[in-house]
C-alpha positions in Angstrom: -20.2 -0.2 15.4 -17.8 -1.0 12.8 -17.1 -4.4 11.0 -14.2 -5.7 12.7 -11.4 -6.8 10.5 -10.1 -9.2 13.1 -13.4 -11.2 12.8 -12.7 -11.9 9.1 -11.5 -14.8 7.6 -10.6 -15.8 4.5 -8.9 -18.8 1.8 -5.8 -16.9 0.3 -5.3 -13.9 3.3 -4.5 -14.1 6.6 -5.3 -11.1 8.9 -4.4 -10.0 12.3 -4.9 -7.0 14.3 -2.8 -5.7 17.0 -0.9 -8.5 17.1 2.8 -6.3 16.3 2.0 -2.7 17.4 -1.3 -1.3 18.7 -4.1 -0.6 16.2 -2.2 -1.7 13.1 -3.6 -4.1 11.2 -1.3 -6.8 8.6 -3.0 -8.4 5.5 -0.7 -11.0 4.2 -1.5 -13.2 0.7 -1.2 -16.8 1.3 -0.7 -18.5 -2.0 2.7 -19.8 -1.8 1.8 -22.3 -4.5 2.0 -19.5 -6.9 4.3 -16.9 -5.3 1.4 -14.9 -4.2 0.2 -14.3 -7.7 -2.9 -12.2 -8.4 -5.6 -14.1 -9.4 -9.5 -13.3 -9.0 -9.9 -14.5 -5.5 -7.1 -12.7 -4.3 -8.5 -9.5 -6.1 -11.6 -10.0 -4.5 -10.4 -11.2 -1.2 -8.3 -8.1 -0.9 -10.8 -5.6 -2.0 -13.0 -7.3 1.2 -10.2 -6.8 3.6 -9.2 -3.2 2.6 -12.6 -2.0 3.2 -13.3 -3.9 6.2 -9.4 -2.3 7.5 -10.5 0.9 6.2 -14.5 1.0 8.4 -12.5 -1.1 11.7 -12.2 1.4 14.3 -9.4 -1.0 15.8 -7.4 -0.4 13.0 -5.3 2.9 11.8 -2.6 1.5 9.6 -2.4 -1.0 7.4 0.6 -3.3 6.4 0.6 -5.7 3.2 2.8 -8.1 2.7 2.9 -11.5 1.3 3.1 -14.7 3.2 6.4 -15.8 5.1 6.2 -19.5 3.5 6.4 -17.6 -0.4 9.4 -16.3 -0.9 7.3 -13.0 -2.3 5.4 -10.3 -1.9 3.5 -10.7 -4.9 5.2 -12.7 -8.2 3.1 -10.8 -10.9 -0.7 -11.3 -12.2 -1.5 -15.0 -12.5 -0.9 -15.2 -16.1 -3.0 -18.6 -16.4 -6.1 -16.3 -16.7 -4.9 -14.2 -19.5 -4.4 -17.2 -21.9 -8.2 -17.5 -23.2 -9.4 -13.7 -22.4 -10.0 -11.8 -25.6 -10.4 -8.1 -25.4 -13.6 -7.9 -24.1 -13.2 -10.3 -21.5 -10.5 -8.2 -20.3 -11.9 -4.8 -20.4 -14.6 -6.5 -18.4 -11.8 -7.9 -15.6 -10.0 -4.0 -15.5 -13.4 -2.5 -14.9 -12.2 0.0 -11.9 -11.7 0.4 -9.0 -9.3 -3.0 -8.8 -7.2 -3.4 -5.9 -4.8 -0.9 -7.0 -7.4 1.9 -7.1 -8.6 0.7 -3.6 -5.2 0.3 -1.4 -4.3 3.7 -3.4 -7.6 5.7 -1.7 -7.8 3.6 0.9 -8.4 6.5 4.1 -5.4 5.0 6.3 -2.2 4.9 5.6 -0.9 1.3 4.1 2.3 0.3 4.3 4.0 -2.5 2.1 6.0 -5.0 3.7 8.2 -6.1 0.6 9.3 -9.6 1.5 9.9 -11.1 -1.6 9.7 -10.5 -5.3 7.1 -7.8 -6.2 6.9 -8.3 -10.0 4.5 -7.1 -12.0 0.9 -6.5 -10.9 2.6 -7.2 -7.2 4.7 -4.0 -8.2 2.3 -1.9 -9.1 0.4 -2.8 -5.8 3.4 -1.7 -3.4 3.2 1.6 -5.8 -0.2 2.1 -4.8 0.7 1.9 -1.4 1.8 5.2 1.2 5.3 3.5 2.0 7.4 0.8 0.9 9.8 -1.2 2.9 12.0 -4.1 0.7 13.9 -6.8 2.3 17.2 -7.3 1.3 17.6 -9.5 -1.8 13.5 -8.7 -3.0 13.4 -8.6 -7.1 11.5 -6.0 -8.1 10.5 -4.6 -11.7 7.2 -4.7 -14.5 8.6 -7.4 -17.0 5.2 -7.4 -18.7 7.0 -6.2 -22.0 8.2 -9.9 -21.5 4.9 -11.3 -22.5 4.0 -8.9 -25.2 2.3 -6.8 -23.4 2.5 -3.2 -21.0 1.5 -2.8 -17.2 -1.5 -2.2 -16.9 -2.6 -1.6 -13.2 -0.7 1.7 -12.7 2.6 1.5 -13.3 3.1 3.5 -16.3 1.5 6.4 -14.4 2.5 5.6 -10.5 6.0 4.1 -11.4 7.0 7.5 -13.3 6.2 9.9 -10.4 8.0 7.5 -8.1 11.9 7.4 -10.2 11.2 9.7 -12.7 10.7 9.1 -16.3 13.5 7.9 -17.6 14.0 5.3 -15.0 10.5 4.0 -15.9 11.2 3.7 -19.0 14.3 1.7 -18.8 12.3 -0.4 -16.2 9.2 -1.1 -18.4 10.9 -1.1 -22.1 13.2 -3.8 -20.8 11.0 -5.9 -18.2 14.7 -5.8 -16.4 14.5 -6.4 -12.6 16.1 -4.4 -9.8 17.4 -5.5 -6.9 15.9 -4.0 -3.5 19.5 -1.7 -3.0 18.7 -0.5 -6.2 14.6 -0.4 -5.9 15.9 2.5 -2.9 18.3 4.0 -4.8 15.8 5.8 -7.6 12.7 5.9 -5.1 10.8 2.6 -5.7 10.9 2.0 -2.0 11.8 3.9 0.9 13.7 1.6 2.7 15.9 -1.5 2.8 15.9 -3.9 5.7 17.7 -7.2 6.5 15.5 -10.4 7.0 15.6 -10.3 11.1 15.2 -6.3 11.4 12.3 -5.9 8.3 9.4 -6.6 11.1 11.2 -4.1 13.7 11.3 -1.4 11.5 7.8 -1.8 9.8 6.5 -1.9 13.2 8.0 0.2 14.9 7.0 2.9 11.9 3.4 1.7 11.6 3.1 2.0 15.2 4.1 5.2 15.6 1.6 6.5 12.2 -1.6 4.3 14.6 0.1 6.8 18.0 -1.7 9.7 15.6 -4.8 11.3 15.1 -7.2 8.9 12.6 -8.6 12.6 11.3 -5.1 13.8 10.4 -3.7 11.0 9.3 -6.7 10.4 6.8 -6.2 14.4 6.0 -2.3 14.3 5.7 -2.4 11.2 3.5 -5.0 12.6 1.4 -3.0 16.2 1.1 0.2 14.5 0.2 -1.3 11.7 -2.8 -3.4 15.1 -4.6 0.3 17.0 -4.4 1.1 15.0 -7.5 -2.3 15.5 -9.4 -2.5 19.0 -8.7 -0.7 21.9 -9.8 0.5 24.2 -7.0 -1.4 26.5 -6.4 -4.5 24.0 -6.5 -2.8 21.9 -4.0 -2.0 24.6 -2.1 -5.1 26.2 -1.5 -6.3 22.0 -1.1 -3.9 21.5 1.8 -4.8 24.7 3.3 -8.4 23.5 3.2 -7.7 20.6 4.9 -5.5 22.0 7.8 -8.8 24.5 8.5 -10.8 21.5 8.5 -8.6 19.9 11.7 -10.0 23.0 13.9 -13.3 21.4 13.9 -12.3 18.6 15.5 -11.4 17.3 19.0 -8.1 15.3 18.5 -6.4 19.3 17.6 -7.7 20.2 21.0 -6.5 17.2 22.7 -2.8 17.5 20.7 -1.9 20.9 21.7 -3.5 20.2 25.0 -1.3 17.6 25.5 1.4 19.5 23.9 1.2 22.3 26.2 0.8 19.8 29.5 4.0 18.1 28.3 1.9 14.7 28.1 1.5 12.2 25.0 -2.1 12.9 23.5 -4.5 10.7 23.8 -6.4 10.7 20.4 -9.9 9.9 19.7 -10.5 10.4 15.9 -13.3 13.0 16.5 
């Protein structure tokens, strides 16, 4: 039996499953003190809870968020721990996989639940997420140039492949912000919502990913993330792989069962 995610508790996250939609968990940083900034126990803390999500049969999708008492999603890194790190210190502290890596490969789908400023680290970590959903009036942006240095956990590779080059480029040679209309408008996120219909749609869309088969979606997701680290034809022959692979397993007999009785299908992830 897995670990149940539920069961978990810890200082800076809170955690609940099934509390909004059916087998969709919600990981939310509680550090309001610091706008949800990235320190090490929030690293650490994180990478717990992902895995935990990830082996929790109870749980199929995944929304991050920050805490409602912030005012963000996540503000940035916590800078207070880069003041006395030399270089070796901070090879040491980028060692992967870091949080980025693991939302990034997690096997269910994660969605970020912008609700607030997601500067920074905090940007890069909605990047390395499937689907991102900005409330009205979030910041958004990597103003590390700001401080004499570059992003550096994925945003001059995921940020790119999200807006396009020259788009990143303004973004990260400037450290200028964008506002969440604008975030949408060159593909940083995929939707904006208003304050009082944010949870509704979120929901409503996580809900209807946990509906699906745990085997596709895990399949699906992993199809779609290698279409931009493959070339074609490699992805190509990958996805076709991958859709063979679904033949083997009981869910595809229960969908187009269910299909063909004119029922909703009752999936088991086997």
């Amino acid at each position: 039996m897995s670990e149940s995610l539920a069961a978990q508790s810890y200082d800076l996250l809170s955690v609940t499953v099934g509390d909004h939609a059916d087998r969709v968990a919600t990981i939310a940083i509680e550090r309001p003190d610091a706008r949800n900034a990235l320190n090490e126990q929030v690293r650490t803390e994180l990478k717990d809870a992902f895995a935990t999500a990830a082996a929790d049969d109870a749980v199929r999708v995944l929304v991050l968020t920050g805490g409602d008492g912030s005012g963000a999603f996540v503000a940035g890194a916590d800078v207070t721990e880069f003041r006395e790190r030399d270089l070796v210190e901070q090879r040491e502290a980028s060692e992967m996989p870091r949080i980025y890596e693991t939302a990034d490969e997690l096997s269910i789908p994660v969605i970020a639940r912008i609700n607030g400023h997601a500067l920074g680290g905090g940007c890069e970590l909605a990047q390395a997420c499937d689907v991102r959903i900005a409330q009205e009036g979030a910041k958004l942006g990597q103003p590390e140039i700001n401080l004499g240095l570059i992003p550096g956990g994925g945003g001059t590779q995921r940020l790119p492949r999200l807006v396009g080059e020259g788009q990143a480029m303004r973004l990260i040679l400037s450290g200028e912000l964008v506002d969440a209309t604008e975030a949408a408008e060159i593909g940083l996120v995929d939707e904006v919502c208003e304050a009082d219909a944010i949870d509704e749609r979120v929901y409503d869309l996580a809900g209807a990913m946990a509906e699906k088969s745990p085997v596709a979606l895990e399949l699906a997701k992993s199809a779609v993330r290698e279409s931009s680290r493959m070339g074609l034809d490699a992805g190509l022959e990958y996805e076709s792989e991958l859709f063979v692979q679904l033949f083997a397993t009981d869910d595809k007999d229960e969908g187009i069962e269910a299909f063909l009785d004119g029922r909703d299908p009752e999936f088991s992830g086997e």
